[in-house]
N, C-alpha and C positions, 0 to 999 in steps of 0.2 A: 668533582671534575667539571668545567667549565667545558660548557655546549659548544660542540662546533656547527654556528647556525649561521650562514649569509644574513646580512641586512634584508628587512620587508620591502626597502626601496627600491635596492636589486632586485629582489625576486617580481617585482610589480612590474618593475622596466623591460626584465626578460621575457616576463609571459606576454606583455603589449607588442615587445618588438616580438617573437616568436610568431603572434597569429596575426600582423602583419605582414611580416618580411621586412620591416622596415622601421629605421630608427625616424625618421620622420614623423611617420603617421603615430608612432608610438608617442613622440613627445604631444603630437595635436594633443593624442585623445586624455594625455596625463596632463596637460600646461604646462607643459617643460620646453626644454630649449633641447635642442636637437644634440647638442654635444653634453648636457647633464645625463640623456638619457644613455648614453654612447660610453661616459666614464664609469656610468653605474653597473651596465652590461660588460664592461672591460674588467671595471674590478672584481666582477663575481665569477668572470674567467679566470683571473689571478687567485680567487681564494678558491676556487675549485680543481683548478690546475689544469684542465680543461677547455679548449677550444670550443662554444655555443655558435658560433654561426664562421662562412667565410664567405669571401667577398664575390662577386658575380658579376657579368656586364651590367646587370638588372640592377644590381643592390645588393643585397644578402642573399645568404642562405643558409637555414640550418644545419650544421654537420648532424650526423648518426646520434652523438651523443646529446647535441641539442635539441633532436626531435623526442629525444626519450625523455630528457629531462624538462622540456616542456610541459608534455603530456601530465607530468606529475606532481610540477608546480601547478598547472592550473588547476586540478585538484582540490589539492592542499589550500590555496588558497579561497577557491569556491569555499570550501570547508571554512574557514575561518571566519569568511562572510557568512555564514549562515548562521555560525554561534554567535559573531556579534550581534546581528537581527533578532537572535534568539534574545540574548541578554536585551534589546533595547525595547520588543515587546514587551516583555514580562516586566520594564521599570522595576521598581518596588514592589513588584506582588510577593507574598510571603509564601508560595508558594506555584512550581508550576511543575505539569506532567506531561510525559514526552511518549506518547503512546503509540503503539504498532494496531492496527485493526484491520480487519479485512472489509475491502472496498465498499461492497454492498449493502452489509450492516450496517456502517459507517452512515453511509449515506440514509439509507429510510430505516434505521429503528435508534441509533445512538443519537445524532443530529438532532433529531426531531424533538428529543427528550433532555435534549444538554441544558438549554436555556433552565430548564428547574432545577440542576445544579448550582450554574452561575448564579441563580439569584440566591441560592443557601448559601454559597462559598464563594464571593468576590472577590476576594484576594488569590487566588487559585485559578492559575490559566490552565487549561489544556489544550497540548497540541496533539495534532493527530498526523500520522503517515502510514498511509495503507502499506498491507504485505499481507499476501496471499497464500505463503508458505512459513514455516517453521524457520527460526535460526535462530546463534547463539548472540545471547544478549551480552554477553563478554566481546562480540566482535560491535556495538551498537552503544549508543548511548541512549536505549529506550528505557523508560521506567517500569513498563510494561507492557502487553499485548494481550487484545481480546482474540481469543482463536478458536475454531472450530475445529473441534476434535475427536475419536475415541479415546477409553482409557487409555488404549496400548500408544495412543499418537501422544498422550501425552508423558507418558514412561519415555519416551525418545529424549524428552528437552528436559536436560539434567541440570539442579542447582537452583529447581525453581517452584514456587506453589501456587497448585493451581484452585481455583474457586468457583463451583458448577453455577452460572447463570440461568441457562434454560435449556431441555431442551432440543432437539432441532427433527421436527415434523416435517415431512415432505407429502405434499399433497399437487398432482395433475393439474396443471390449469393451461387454460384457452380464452380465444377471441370467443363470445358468444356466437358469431357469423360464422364460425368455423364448424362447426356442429351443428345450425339450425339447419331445416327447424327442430331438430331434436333438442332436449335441456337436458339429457344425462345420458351419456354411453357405459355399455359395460368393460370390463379389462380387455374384452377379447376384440369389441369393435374399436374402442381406443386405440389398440397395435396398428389399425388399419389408417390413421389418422400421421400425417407427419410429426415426428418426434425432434426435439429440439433437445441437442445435445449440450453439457458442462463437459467442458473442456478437462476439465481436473477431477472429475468423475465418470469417468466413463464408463462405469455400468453401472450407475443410478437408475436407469429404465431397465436395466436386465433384474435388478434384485425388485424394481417395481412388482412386474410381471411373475416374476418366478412366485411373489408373497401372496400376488392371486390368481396363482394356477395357471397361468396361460404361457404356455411354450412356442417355441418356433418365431415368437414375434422379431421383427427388425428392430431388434433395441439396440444397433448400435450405429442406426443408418439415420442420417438428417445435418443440418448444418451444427457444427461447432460453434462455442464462446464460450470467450473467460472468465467473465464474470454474471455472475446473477442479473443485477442490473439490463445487462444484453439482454440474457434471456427474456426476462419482465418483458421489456420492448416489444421483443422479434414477438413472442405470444400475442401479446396487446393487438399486432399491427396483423395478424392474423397467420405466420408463415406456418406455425404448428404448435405442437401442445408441448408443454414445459414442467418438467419436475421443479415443484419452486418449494423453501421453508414458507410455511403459512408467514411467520410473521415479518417476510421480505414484500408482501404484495398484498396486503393490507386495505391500502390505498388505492389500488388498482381493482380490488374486490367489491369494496362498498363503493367504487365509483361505476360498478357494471360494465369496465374496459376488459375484467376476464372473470371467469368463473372457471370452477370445479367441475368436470365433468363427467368426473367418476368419484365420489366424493368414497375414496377407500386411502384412506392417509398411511404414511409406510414412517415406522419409529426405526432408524437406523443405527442407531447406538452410537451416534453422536450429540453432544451437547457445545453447548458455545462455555467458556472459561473466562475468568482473568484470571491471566497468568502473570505472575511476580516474580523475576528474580530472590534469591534468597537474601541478596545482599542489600536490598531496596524498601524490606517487607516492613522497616518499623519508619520508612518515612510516613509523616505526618498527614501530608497532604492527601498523600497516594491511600494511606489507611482513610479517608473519607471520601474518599472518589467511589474505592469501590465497597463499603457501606454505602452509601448512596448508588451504586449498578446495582446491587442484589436487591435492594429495595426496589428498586424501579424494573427490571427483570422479574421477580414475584408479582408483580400489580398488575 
């Protein structure tokens, strides 16, 4: 059956004239002529049967159904722009991978570590787009996703195989100027120190405390943030102490911007994955990517 699809040049004309208001400024920004842009908006009201804009002292104006259908052309077509950018990066590489990661990993442990991929695999690009939460790979076009998880979180995300990486230690850290002159507190004086909350864990410091013994602490009082990274910072800059994964602060450690100040590390029964679609598992490229993550995850 033969698509019912408007022309790309309508759909262009309508989304330029829509977040104008105007067929003028719409032809500037396309180099068209004001009545090219005007027939091609006209014709796409004809093939849709539908009235997109009406006429006003001003100029135009969207009807009801042109503001909705606006909204959903520009969309679609962002969308289409980014797959061709996708295809004009990748050229000729004989392969490339489209990956989901969580922000902060992304940034100081996977990054840091890619360049010794690329130089094994140069014909294999990887892209990366952070996501912070779970979803279904059938609504996405990712090849994959590193996530941090429990088992039970990953029993949630069906159709898919998961690969234990490493994993995930959480250890106390601080400004050194936050505690001096002392260099180690115990669980019970740490409660007493400002706590710097995850947003998306928020009793991370309650299962801290409970694993050594200390009750009653405000573990749920302190500023929020979303990401690890945040936290890093806020710690660094001295506002209070941070549940961090050791190997998110690294860098921040051996440089003496934070230390451990109760060096009592908490195993929470999560680990970091790559997680594969089922339908994805025998591509080529993606099978050496992540042979090459567990390799470098064990080291």
């Amino acid at each position: 059956m033969r698509r019912k699809l408007p022309s790309t040049q309508a759909l262009v004309c309508f989304e330029a004239s829509a977040r104008h208001e105007s067929f003028t400024k719409a032809a500037h920004e396309l180099a068209l002529t004001q009545s090219a842009v005007y027939r091609q908006v006209a014709g796409l009201e004809d093939f849709l049967g539908v009235k997109l804009f009406r006429r006003s002292r001003h100029g135009i104006v969207l009807t009801e159904a042109g503001q909705n259908y606006s909204r959903l052309v520009a969309r679609r077509l962002d969308a289409v722009e980014r797959d061709a950018l996708a295809v004009i990066g990748r050229g000729e590489a004989s392969g490339a991978i489209d990956l989901a990661v969580v922000p902060t990993f992304a940034t100081r442990w996977l990054l840091p570590r890619l360049p010794d991929f690329r130089a094994r695999h140069p014909a294999i690009v990887v892209n990366m787009e952070t996501s912070t939460r779970p979803f279904l790979f059938a609504d996405t076009d990712f090849d994959a996703a590193i996530y941090a998880g429990t088992p039970a979180d990953l029993a949630n995300w069906p159709g898919t195989i998961a690969t234990a990486l490493m994993p995930e230690i959480v250890v106390p850290v601080c400004a050194p100027a936050l505690i001096a002159p002392r260099k180690r507190l115990t669980p019970a004086q740490l409660a007493e120190v400002p706590l710097l909350q995850q947003s998306t864990r928020p009793y991370a410091w309650r299962q801290w405390f409970e694993a050594n013994g200390v009750a009653g602490a405000p573990d749920l009082n302190g500023p929020r943030f979303d990401l690890f990274s945040m936290l890093a910072v806020a710690a660094a800059r001295g506002m209070g102490a941070a549940l961090m994964p050791t190997m998110l602060v690294e860098a921040e450690l051996a440089r003496g911007e934070l230390v451990v100040p109760c060096d009592r590390p908490l195993h929470g029964g999560r680990s970091y994955h790559l997680v594969v679609p089922e339908r994805r598992a025998g591509n080529p490229a993606l099978a050496r990517f992540a042979d090459w993550l567990v390799a470098a995850a064990a080291s």
